[in-house]
Every structure is written in structure tokens, then in C-alpha cells.
Residue, then its C-alpha position, 0 to 999 in steps of 0.5 A: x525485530x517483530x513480524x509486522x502483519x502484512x494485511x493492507x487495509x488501510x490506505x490501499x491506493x495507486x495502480x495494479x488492476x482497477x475494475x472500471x465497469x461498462x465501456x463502449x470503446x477501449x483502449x489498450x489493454x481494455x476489455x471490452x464485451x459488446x452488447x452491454x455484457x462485460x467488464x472493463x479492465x486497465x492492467x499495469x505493472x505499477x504496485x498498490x500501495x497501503x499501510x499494513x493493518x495496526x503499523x498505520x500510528x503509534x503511542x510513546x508512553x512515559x514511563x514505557x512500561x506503562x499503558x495508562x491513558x495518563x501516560x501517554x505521551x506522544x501519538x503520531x499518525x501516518x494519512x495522506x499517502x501519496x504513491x507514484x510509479x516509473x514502470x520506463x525502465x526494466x525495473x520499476x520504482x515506485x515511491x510513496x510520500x507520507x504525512x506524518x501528525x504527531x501530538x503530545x500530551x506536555x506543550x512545555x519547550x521545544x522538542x524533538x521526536x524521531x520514529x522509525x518506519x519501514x517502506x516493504x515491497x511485497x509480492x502476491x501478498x506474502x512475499x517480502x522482496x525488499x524492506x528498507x528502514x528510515x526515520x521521520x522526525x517531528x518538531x514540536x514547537x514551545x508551547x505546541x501539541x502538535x507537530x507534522x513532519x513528511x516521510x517517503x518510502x520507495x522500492x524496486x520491482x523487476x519490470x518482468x516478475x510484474x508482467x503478466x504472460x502474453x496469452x493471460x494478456x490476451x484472455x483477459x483483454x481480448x474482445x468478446x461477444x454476447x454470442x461466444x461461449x464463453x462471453x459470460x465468464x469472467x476470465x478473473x475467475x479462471x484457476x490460472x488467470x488468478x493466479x498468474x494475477x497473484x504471482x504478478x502483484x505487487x504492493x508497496x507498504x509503508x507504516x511506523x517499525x513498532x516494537x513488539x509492545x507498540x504492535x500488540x498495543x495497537x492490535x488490542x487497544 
């Protein structure tokens, strides 16, 4: 089984740290610098998600050896991620809903494509905890290019390995005002900030499980 990059560049959506700009007010977990200076800040436990670079589509090539445009025979495409997140309990889930196009290059009878893809949860953006496998199939119909079928991913994250310690909590969402020391500095700039942000980040990928030959395909098209 090949090692699949794991750079999210594609799709990134859902929850993690979302910079939001200026505020007057704050809620929860916000940080607020008075006299217009600042940033404000939403904190959650819930994962990014995103379609590692190069695992976001594959080609079926027939003959497989072949990697002429004529040969190609099937392409499928993940789009459309859809993530959502249950952070209730002591471990979070969190799932990712997909679509899936398919297009094939021969209209003739009805066929049937099954592709395997994987659902990664990923921890400070180089860390696997878990990967599952699974396998969507599209349905093409007789006389039809293309086909679509819909796929989910999901995974467990442990509620507390998510959760950021109470005093960077309070160092990152404490109020400040434009006559502090430090009202001016970023507390995400901070050497220990950062990195209990990175050991506390999570993300949930998903993408198509290429062989070797699709993935170094897809890398150098």
C-alpha cells in the first residue's frame, strides 16, 4: 500500500481555529482587543477537513499499462465534501460526506465501477491515528458517459488530545487592552502557543486509495 502525501490543499473546510477579524463583543472563547486592535478568535475541538494533494481524483486506463490519452478509460473526481462534528461526548466523531463523478470514455451497456478510498484522521499534520478503508461504486448507465455516486468518511478523535490547556486558553482569548504590554502581539506567534495549537489540531482527509502508478500519475500529469 503506497504512502499517500498528506498536504491538505484542496477542499480544506469545517471548524479548528477560524480567524474572524475585528469585533466589538465576544462570545465564548473570543478574543477581544479593545480600541479597534486585535483579532478575534473561535477555538473548537471539531477537525479540519480536506482532500490530501494528488488523492482528490483517478484514472482507469485500459490496458493498465498504458498512460496514453486514448487509453483512458474511466476518471472519477471527489467535490463537494460536506464534514460535520459531534464534540457532546468524550470522544469526537466527525464524518465527511462526499460526491463522487465518474466519466468513462466507452457509452456502450450498462457498467459498474467500484474505487476504493480511505477516511484518515491525522494529528498536528503528521501524525496518522487512524485510517479506514472503504469503496464507492458508480453506476453507469447504457448509453451514458457519466455517473455519480456519494461516499462518507469518518473517525474518532479523543476529546482531550484535542483540547487546548486551560492557561493557552486564557492567553489566547483573555481580553487586552491598547495600553498592555503586550496588546500588540499576537499570542499565535508565541513558541508555546504554537505549538500546543499543533499538538491539539486535527484533521479528517479523505481521497481515492491510489496505487503507486495512479499516485505518481496524478503527481506528474
Amino acid at each position: 500500500m503506497p504512502i499517500l502525501p498528506m498536504k491538505p490543499t484542496i477542499a480544506i473546510m469545517g471548524a479548528g481555529l477560524a480567524l474572524l477579524g475585528l469585533s466589538g463583543c465576544a462570545e465564548k472563547n473570543q478574543l477581544v482587543v479593545d480600541s479597534g486592535v486585535g483579532v478575534t478568535s473561535t477555538l473548537s475541538a471539531c477537525p479540519n477537513t480536506a482532500i490530501p494533494q494528488h488523492t482528490g481524483d483517478v484514472t482507469v486506463f485500459n490496458p493498465p499499462s498504458s498512460r496514453d490519452a486514448a487509453a483512458i478509460d474511466v476518471v472519477a473526481t471527489i467535490t463537494n465534501v460536506r464534514p460535520a462534528c459531534d464534540e457532546t461526548g468524550a470522544e469526537i466523531y466527525a464524518t465527511a460526506t462526499f460526491d463522487v463523478l465518474g466519466r468513462r470514455s466507452d457509452n456502450r451497456g450498462a457498467r459498474t465501477v467500484t474505487l476504493p478510498y480511505f477516511s484518515t484522521i491525522m494529528r498536528g499534520g503528521n501524525t496518522v491515528v487512524a485510517k479506514r478503508l472503504g469503496s464507492v461504486t458508480l453506476n453507469f448507465a447504457d448509453g451514458s458517459y457519466r455517473a455519480q455516486a456519494q461516499a462518507s468518511g469518518a473517525g474518532y478523535i479523543n476529546k482531550a488530545a484535542a483540547t487546548l490547556p486551560e492557561d493557552i486558553r486564557e492567553r489566547i482569548t483573555r481580553k487586552r487592552k491598547s495600553g498592555d504590554p503586550d496588546a500588540a502581539i499576537d499570542p499565535l506567534s508565541i513558541p508555546e502557543v504554537r505549538s500546543a495549537m499543533q499538538r491539539t489540531s486535527f484533521e479528517l482527509l479523505v481521497g481515492f486509495q491510489l496505487t503507486q502508478d495512479q499516485l505518481q500519475y496524478n503527481a506528474t500529469r
